[in-house]
DOLOKOL-769473 format. One line per 8 residues: their letters; for each residue x, y, z of C-alpha. Coordinates in nm, 4 decimals. Example, Ala and Ser with C-alpha at 12.3 -4.5 7.8 and 13.67 -1.06 7.14 Angstrom:
! residues 2
AS) 1.2300 -0.4500 0.7800 ~ 1.3670 -0.1060 0.7140
END
This chain:
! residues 469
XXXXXXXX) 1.6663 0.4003 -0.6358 ~ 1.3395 0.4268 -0.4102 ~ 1.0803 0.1497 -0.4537 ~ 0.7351 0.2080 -0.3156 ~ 0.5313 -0.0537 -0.2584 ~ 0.1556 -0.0417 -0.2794 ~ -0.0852 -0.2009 -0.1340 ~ -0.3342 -0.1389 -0.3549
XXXXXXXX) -0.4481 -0.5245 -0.4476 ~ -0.5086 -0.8166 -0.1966 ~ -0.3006 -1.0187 -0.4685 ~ 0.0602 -1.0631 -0.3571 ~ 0.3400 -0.9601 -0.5482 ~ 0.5963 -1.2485 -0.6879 ~ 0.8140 -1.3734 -0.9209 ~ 0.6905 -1.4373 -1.2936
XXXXXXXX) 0.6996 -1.8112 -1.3670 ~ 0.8242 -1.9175 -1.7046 ~ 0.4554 -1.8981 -1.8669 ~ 0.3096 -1.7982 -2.2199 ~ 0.2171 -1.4231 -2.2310 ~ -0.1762 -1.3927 -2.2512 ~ -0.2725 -1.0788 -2.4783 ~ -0.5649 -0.9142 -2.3616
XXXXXXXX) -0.7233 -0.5779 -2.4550 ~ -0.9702 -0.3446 -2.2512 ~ -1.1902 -0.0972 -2.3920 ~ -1.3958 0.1552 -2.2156 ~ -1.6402 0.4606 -2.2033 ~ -1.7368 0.6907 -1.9580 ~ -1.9244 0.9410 -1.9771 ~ -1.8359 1.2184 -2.1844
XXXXXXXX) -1.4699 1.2106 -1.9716 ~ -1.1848 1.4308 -2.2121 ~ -0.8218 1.4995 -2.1258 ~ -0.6589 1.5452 -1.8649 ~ -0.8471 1.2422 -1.7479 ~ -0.6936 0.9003 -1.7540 ~ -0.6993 0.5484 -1.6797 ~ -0.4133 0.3546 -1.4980
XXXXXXXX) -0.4395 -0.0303 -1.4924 ~ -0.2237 -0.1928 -1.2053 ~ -0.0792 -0.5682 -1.1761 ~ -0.0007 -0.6917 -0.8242 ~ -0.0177 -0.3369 -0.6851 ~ 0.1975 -0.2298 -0.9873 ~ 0.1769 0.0450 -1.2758 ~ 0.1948 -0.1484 -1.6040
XXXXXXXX) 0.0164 0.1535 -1.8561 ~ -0.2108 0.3962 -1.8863 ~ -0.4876 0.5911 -2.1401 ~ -0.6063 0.9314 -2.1684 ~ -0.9737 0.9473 -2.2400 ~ -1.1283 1.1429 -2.5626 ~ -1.5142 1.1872 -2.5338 ~ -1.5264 0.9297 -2.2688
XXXXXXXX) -1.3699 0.6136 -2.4411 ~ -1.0347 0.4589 -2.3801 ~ -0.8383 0.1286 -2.5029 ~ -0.5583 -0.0232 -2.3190 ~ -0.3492 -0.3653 -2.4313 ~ -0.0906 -0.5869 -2.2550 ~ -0.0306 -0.8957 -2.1887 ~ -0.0114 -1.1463 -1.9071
XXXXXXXX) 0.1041 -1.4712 -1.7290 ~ -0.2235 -1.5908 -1.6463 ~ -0.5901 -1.4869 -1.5790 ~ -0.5774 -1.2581 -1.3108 ~ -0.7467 -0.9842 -1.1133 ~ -0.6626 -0.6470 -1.2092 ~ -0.7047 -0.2659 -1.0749 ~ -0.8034 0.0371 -1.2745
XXXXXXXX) -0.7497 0.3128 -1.1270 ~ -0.9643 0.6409 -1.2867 ~ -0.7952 1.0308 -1.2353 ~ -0.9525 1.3143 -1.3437 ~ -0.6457 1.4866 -1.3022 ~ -0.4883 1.2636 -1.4861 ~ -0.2084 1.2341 -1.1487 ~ -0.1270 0.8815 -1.0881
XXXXXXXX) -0.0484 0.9595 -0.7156 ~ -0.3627 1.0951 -0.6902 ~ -0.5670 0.8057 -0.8609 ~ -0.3942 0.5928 -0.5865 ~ -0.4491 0.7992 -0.2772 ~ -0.8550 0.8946 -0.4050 ~ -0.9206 0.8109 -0.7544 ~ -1.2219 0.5921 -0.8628
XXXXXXXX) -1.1334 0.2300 -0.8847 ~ -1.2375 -0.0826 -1.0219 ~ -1.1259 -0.4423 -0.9682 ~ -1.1231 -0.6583 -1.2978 ~ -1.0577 -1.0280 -1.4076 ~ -0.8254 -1.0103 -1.7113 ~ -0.7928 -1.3006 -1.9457 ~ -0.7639 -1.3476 -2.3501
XXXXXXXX) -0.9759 -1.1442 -2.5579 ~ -1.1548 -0.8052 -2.4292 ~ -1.3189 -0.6436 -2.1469 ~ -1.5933 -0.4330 -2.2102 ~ -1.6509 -0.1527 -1.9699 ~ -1.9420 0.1064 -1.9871 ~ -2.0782 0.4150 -1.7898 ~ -2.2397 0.6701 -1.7451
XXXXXXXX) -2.0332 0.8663 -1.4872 ~ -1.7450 0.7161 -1.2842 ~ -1.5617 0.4452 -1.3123 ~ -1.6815 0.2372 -1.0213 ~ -2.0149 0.2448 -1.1597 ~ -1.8791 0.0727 -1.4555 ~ -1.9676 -0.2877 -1.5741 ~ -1.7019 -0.5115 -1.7082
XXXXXXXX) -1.8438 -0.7592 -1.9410 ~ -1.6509 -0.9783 -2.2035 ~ -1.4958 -1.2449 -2.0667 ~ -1.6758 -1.5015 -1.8099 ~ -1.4469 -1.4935 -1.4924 ~ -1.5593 -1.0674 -1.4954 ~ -1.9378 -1.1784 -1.5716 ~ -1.8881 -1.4743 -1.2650
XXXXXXXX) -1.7739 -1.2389 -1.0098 ~ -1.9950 -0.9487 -1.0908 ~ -2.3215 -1.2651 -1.0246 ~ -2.1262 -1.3213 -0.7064 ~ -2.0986 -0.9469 -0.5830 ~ -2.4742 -0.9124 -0.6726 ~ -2.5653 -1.1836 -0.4453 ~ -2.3895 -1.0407 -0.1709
XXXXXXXX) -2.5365 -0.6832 -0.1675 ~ -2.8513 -0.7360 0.0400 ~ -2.5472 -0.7817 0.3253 ~ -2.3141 -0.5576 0.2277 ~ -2.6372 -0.2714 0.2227 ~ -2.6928 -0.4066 0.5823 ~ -2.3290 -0.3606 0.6852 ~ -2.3536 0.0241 0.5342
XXXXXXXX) -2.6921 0.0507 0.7365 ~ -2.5120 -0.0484 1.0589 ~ -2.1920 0.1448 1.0049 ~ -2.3849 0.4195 0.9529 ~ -2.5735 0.4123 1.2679 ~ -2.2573 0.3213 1.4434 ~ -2.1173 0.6603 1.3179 ~ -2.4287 0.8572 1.4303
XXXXXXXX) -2.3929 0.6863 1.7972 ~ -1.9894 0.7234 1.8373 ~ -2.0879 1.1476 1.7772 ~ -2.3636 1.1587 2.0298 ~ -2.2777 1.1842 2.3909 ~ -2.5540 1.0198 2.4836 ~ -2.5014 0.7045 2.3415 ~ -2.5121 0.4055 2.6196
XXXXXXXX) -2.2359 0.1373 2.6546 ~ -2.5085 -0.0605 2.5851 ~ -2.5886 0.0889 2.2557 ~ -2.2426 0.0831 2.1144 ~ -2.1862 -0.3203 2.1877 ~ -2.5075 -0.4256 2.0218 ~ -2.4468 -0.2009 1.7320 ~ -2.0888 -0.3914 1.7521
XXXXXXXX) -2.2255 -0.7273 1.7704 ~ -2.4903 -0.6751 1.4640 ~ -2.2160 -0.6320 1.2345 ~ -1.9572 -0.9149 1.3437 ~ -2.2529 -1.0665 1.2866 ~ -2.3303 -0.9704 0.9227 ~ -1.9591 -1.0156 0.8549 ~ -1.9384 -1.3345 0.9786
XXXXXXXX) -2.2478 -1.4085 0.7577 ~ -2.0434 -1.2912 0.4299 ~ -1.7711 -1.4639 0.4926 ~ -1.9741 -1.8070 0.5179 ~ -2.1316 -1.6975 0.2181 ~ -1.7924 -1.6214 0.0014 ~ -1.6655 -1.9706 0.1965 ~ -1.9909 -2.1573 0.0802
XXXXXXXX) -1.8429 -2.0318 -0.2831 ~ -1.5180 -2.1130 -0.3029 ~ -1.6120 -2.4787 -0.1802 ~ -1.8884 -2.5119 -0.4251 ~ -1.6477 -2.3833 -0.7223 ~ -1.2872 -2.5130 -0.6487 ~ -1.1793 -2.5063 -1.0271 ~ -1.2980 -2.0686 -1.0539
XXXXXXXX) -0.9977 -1.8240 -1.0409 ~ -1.3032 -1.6097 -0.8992 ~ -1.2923 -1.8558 -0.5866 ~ -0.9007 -1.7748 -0.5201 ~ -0.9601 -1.4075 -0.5177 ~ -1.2971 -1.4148 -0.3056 ~ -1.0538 -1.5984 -0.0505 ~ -0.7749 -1.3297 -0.0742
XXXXXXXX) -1.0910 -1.0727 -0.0140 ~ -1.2249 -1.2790 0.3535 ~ -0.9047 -1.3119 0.4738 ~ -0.7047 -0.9587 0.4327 ~ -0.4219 -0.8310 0.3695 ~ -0.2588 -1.1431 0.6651 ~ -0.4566 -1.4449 0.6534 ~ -0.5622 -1.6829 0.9288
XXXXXXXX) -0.4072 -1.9698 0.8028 ~ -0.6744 -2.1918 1.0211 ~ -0.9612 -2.0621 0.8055 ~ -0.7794 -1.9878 0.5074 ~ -0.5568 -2.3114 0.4957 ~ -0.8626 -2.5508 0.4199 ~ -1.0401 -2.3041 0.1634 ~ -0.6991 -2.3051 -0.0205
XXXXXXXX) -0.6579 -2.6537 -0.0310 ~ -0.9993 -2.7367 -0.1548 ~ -0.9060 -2.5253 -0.4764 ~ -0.8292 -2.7514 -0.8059 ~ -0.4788 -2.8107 -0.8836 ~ -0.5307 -2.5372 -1.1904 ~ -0.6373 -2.2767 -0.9781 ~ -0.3483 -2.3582 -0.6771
XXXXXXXX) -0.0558 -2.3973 -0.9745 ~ -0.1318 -2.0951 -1.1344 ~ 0.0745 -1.8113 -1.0572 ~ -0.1464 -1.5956 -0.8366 ~ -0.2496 -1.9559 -0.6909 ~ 0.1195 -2.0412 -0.5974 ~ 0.1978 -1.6726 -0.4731 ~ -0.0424 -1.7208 -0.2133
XXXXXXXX) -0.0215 -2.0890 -0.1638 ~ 0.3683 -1.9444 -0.0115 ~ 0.1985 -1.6566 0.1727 ~ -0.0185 -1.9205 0.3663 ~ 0.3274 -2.0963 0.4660 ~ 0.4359 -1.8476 0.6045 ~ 0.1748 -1.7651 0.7888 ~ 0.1494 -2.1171 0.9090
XXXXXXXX) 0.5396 -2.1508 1.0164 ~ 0.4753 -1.7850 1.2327 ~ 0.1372 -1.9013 1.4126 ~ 0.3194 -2.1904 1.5478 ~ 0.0652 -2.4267 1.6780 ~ -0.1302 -2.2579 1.9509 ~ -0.4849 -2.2234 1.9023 ~ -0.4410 -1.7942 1.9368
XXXXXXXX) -0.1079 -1.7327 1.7341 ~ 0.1054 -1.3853 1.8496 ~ -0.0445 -1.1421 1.5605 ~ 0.2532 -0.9549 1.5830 ~ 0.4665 -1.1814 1.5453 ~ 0.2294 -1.3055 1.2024 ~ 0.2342 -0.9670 1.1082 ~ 0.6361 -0.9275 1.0917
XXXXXXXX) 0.6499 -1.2364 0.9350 ~ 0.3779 -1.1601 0.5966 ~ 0.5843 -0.8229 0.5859 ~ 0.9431 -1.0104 0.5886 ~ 0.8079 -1.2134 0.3217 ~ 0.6629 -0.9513 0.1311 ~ 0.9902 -0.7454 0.1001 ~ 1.1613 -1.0815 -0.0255
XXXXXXXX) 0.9139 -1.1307 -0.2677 ~ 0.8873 -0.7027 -0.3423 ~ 1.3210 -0.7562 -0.3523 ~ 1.3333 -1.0539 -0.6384 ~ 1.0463 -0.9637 -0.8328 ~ 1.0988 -0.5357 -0.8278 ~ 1.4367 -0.5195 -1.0418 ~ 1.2402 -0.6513 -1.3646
XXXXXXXX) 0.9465 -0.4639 -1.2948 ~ 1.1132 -0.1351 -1.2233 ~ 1.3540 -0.2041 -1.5412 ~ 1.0584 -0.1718 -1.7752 ~ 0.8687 0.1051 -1.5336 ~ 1.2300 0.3217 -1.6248 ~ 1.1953 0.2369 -1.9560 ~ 0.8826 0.3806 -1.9786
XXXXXXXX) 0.9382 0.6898 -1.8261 ~ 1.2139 0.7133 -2.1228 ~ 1.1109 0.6141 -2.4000 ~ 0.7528 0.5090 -2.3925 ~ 0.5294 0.7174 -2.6601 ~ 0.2822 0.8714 -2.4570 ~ 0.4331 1.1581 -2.2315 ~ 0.1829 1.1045 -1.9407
XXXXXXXX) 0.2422 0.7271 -1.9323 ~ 0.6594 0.8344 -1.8676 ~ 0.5432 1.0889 -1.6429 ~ 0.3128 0.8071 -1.4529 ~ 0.6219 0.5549 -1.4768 ~ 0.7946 0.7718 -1.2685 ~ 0.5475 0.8775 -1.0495 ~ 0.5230 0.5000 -0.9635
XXXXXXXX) 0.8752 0.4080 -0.9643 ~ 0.9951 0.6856 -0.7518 ~ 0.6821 0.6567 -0.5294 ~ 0.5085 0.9928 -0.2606 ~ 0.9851 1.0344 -0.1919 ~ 1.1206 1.0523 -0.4897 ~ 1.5087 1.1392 -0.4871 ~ 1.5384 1.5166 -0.6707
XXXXXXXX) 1.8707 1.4818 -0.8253 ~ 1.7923 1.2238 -0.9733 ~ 1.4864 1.2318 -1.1265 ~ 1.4425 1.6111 -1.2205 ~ 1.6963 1.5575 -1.5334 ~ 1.4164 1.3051 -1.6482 ~ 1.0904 1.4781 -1.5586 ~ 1.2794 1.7535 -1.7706
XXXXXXXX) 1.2755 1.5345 -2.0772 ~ 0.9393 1.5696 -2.0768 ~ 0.7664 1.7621 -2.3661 ~ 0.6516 2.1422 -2.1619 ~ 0.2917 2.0699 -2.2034 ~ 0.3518 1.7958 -2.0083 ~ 0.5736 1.9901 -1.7248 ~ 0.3321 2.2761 -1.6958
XXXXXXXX) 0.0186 2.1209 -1.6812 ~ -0.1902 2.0048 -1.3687 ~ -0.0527 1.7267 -1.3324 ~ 0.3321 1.7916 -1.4249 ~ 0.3211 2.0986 -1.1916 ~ 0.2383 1.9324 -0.8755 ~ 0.4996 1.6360 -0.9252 ~ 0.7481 1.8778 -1.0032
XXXXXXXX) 0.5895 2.0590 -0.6581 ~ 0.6518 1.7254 -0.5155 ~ 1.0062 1.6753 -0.6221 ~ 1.0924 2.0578 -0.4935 ~ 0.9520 1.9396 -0.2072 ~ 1.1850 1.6150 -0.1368 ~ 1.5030 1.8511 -0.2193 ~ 1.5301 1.9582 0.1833
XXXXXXXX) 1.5993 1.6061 0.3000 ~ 1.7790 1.4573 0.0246 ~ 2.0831 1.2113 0.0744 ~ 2.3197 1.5101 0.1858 ~ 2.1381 1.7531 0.2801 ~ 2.0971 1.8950 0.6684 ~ 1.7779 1.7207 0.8116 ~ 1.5465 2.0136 0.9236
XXXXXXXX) 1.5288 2.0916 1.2965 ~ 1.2332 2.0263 1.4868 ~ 1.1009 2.0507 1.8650 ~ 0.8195 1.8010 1.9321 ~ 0.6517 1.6848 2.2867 ~ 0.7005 1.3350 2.4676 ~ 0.4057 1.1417 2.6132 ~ 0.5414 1.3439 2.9426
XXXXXXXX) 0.4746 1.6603 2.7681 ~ 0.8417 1.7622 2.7508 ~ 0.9625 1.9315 2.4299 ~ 1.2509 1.7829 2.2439 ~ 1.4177 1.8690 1.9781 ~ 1.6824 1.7114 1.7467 ~ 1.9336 1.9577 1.7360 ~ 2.0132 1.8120 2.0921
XXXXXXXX) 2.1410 1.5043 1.9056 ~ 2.3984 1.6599 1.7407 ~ 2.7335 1.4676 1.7833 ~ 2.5472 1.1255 1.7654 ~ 2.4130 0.9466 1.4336 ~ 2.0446 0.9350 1.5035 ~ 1.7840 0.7356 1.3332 ~ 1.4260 0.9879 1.3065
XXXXXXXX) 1.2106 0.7232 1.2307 ~ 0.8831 0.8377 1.1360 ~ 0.5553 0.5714 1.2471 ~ 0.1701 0.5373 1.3791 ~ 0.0515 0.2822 1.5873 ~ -0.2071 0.2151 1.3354 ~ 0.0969 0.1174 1.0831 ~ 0.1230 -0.2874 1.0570
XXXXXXXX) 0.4617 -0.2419 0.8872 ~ 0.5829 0.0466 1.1076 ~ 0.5537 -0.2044 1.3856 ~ 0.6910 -0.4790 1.2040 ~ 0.9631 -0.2933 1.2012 ~ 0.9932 -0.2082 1.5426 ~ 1.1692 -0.5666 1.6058 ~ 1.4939 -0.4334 1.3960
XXXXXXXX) 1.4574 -0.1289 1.5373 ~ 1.5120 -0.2549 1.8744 ~ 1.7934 -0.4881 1.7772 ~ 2.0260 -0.1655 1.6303 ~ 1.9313 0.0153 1.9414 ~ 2.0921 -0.2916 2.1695 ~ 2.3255 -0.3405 1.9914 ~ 2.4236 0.0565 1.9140
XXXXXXXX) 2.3124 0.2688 2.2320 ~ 2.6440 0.3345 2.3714 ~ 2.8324 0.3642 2.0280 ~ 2.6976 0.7174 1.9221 ~ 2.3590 0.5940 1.8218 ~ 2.0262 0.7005 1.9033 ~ 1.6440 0.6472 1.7725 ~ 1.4159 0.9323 1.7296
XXXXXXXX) 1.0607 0.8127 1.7255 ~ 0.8116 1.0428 1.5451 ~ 0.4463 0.9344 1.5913 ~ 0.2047 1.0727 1.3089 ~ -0.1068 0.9440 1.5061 ~ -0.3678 1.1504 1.5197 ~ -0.4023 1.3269 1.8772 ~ -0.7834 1.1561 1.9097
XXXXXXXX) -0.5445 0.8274 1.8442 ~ -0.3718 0.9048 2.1369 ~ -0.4134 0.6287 2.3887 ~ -0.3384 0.3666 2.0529 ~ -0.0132 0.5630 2.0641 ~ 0.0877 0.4933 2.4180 ~ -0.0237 0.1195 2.4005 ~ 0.1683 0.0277 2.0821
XXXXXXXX) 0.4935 0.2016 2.2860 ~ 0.4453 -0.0171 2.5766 ~ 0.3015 -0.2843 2.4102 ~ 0.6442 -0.3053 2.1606 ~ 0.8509 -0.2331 2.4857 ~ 1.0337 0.0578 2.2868 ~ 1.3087 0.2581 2.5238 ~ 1.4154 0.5058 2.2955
XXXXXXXX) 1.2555 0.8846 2.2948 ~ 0.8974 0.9269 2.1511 ~ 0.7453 1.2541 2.0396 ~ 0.4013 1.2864 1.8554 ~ 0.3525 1.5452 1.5848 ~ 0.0165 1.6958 1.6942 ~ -0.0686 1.7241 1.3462 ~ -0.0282 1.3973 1.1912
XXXXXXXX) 0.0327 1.3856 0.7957 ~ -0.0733 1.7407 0.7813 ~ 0.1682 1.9025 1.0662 ~ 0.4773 2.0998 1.0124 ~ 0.7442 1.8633 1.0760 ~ 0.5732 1.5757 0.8167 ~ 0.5621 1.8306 0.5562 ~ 0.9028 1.9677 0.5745
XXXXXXXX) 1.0120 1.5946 0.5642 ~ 0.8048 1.5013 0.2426 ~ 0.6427 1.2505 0.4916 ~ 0.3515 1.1255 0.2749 ~ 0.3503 0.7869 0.3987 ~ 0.4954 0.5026 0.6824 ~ 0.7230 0.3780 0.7720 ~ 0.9874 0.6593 0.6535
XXXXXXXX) 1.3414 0.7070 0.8133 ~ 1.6005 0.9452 0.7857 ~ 1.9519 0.8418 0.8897 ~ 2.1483 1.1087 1.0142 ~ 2.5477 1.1804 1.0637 ~ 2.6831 1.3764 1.3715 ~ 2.6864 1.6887 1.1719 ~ 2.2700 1.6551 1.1467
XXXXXXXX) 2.3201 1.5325 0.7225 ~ 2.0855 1.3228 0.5888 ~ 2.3400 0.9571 0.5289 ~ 2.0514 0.7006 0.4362 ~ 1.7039 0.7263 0.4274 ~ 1.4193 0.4732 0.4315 ~ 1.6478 0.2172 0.5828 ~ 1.4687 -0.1647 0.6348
XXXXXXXX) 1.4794 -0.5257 0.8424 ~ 1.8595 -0.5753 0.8899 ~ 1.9526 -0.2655 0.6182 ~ 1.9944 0.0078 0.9822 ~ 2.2178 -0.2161 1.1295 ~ 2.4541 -0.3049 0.7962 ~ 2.5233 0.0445 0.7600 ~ 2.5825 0.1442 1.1313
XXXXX) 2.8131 -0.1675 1.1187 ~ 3.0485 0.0288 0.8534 ~ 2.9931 0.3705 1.0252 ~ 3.0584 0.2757 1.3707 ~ 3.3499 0.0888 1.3412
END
């Protein structure tokens, strides 16, 4: 079964201490919103349920470990994918009782009010939006001067320099916050926020230990007390840690974590998209469970379960387009045939690798995880070359991205054969692989089948161990 992880929260996924479940209930209006429209509410990047909206008002209930930030996501569609990839969003604190949300129009004009830690951070964000209008104001203008040809070095540098500096001022200012208010759940997530998706651990390590013992024990609190430790152990103790090598390390951890914590999640995510009452919340379960690849034997027999309303409207038609779609490179199935160039210019294709099991792994230099694979990705290659075995390296950078391209190749020192797919996400050979996100892989046999797909960290070399004997 396919997981896809999200990364649609700076809260890291992990495993559920033994803690008292915390009912909570959120109620909403928006506009005059009707069906198909719906609202998905996410945990740690997660699906956990969903509402359809009648004259603009929805309710949704659950239950959780501790006070926590949220996501709602808002589709008009009412398509999960599509909420994920474009919908309207809003970040909320969720704690006992309700949250109140109200407007006019979209969702991320909505205020959430009920509960304090919602009405703390919403104070917080209003005190940072005389920078955050300057940092629109100069990414503007630095948009307006990258599409004249006329712009100076000169130009480009200061406009540069204006907002490190503005950034650098928000970040003091969320800093100044989390100091002045160790005991706030608010202050936890505001440091998740400054430091990314891969925290400096020499900026973030004080801020985090300057948090109350409440806030650091709590579950999000511990989940990224670990992330920090990790981080720590790969920086080593040079001044400039290898960013790479911090990189690989967060995304190690984060498929441990993903790996312990997915089986119980994805247990009640398939039980949903059986048995749960509302069709479009089963059709959502799956849409989340399966993730952009879903496998089409298995999973047509359940969208089929689904009542025909469901199947044939908007949103049931294009997963079911989606699930036609992943048919052609299925587990079993003969991998399309495609001729792309090298940096060099030279066209190759992959029927030339018949005979060989080849690994068409599909990445962008742009892709933290893509290169944190890259590591593993060497090691099979070492280890495999002269066994039958080659790599097939399929950038989906855009052609402007070009020069990124060449210096992630030389900078990861990979040997193998690159090509580029002039057209990215959109081009031929990414749609008639499904490719709708990466790092992707396709493992194929001598005969050009499709034997694994999607294979991660020391998974490529287990199986070419048993195939290559």
């Amino acid at each position: 079964m396919k997981k896809y992880l999200l990364g649609l929260l700076l809260m890291m996924p992990g495993l559920a201490g033994a803690q008292i479940p915390i009912p909570f209930i959120i109620k909403g209006t928006i506009g005059k919103l009707d069906a198909p429209a719906r609202v998905f509410l996410l945990q740690n990047g997660r699906f956990r349920n969903s509402a359809a909206l009648h004259d603009g008002a929805f309710e949704l209930k659950g239950t959780t470990d501790a006070p926590q930030s949220s996501l709602l996501l808002l589709a008009r569609n009412g398509n999960l994918m599509d909420a994920m990839r474009q919908g309207e969003r809003l970040g909320i604190f969720i704690e006992p009782g309700p949250v109140v949300l109200l407007s006019a129009d979209s969702l991320h004009k909505a205020q959430a009010t009920g509960n304090p830690l919602n009405t703390e951070y919403r104070r917080f964000l209003a005190s940072l939006k005389p920078l955050d209008e300057q940092l629109r104001l100069v990414a503007a203008q630095q948009e307006t001067a990258t599409s004249q040809p006329t712009t100076t070095p000169q130009v480009s540098q200061r406009l540069k320099a204006q907002q490190a500096a503005l950034s650098q001022q928000r970040r003091e200012q969320q800093a100044a916050y989390i100091k002045a208010h160790p005991d706030s759940y608010v202050s936890l997530q505001l440091l998740k926020e400054m430091q990314g998706h891969t925290p400096r651990y020499a900026q973030a390590g004080p801020l985090y230990d300057a948090l109350s013992p409440r806030v650091r024990n709590s579950l999000g609190g511990r989940n990224y007390g670990n992330l920090l430790e990790v981080v720590k152990a790969a920086s080593g103790t040079t001044s400039t840690p290898d960013s790479q090598r911090v990189d690989q390390a967060v995304q190690e951890y984060e498929d441990r974590q993903f790996r312990l914590n997915s089986s119980q999640v994805d247990e009640g995510l398939l039980a949903d998209s059986k048995t749960h009452p509302d069709p479009y919340t089963r059709l959502a379960a799956m849409q989340q469970i399966y993730g952009p690849n879903p496998d089409y034997t298995e999973i047509l027999p359940l969208f089929n379960t689904l009542p025909a309303a469901v199947r044939t409207s908007a949103e049931g038609k294009k997963y079911l387009a989606l699930l036609e779609a992943s048919r052609t490179v299925t587990i079993g199935a003969v991998a399309p045939n495609f001729v792309l160039p090298t940096p060099e210019g030279k066209p190759v294709s992959l029927a030339d690798y018949r005979g060989r099991y080849v690994l068409v792994d599909f990445w962008a230099s742009w892709c933290g995880p893509c290169r944190g694979q890259n590591p593993y990705l060497l090691r099979a290659h070492r280890a495999y070359k002269d066994r039958r075995f080659a790599i097939l390296s399929v950038s989906l950078d855009a052609a402007k991205h070009r020069a990124q391209w060449l210096k992630a190749i030389s900078e990861d020192q990979l040997p193998w054969t690159q090509v580029s797919e002039p057209g990215a996400f959109d081009g031929e050979v990414a749609q008639s692989y499904n490719v709708r996100a990466v790092p992707q892989n396709f493992l194929l046999d001598p005969n050009g089948k499709i034997v694994a797909v999607n294979l991660r960290n020391e998974a490529l070399e287990a199986i070419l161990a048993q195939l290559l004997k």
